[in-house]
C-alpha positions in Angstrom: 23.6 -17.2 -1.1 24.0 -18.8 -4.8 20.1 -17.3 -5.6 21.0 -13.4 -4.4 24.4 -13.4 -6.5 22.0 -15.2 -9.4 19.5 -12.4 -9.1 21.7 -9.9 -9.1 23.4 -11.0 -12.0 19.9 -12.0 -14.3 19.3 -8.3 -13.0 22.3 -6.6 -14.3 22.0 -8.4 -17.8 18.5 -7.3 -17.9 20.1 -3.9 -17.5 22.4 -4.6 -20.0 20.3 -6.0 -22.9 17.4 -4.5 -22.1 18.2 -1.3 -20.6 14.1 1.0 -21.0 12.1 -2.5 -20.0 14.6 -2.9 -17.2 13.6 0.9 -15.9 10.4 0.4 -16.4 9.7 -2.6 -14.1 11.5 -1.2 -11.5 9.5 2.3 -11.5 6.4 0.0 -11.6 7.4 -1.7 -8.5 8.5 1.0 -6.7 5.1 2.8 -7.3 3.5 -0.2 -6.5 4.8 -0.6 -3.1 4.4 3.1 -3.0 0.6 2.6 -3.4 0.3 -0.1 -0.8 2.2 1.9 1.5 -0.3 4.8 1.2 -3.5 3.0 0.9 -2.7 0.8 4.4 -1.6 4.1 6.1 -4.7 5.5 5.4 -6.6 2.4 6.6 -4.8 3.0 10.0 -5.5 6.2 10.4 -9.0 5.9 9.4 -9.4 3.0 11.8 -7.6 5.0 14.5 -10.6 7.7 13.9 -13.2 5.4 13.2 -12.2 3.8 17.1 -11.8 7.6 18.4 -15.6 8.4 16.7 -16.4 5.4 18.5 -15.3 6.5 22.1 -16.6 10.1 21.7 -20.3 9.1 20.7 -20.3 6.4 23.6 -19.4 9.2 26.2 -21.9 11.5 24.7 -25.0 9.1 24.8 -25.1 9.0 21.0 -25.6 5.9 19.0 -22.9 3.9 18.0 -21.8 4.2 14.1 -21.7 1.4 11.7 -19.4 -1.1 11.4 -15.8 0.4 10.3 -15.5 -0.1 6.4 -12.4 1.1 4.2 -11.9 0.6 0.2 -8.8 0.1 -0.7 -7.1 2.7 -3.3 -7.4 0.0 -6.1 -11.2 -0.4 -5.6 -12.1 3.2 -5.4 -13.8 4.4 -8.8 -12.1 8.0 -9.3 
């Protein structure tokens, strides 16, 4: 219990004294937990249609695809 009050008070002196820097970290964060949000959604979904793929070319007689391989957001170059 004694950490959560400290952090919230280290957290409303940052406010305080350093009001910009203060915003600043916190958008960061939020848009970095925005980011992983998005980018392990979409590795999901494309795993949900990658084992869909899958199903559909086995009924069909078609070969198999590849092995199922996603980038992450950070590690795409555009």
């Amino acid at each position: 219990m004694t950490g959560t009050y400290l952090t919230i008070i280290l957290a409303g002196a940052a406010f305080v004294l350093w009001p910009n820097e203060a915003q600043a970290v916190l958008v960061s964060t939020s848009l970095k937990i925005q980011i992983f949000y998005i980018n392990y959604r979409m590795k999901f979904m494309a795993w949900r249609m990658y084992r869909s793929l899958k199903k559909m070319c086995k009924k069909s007689g078609w070969p198999e695809p590849g092995p199922f391989r996603f980038v992450n957001l950070w590690d795409r170059e555009s």
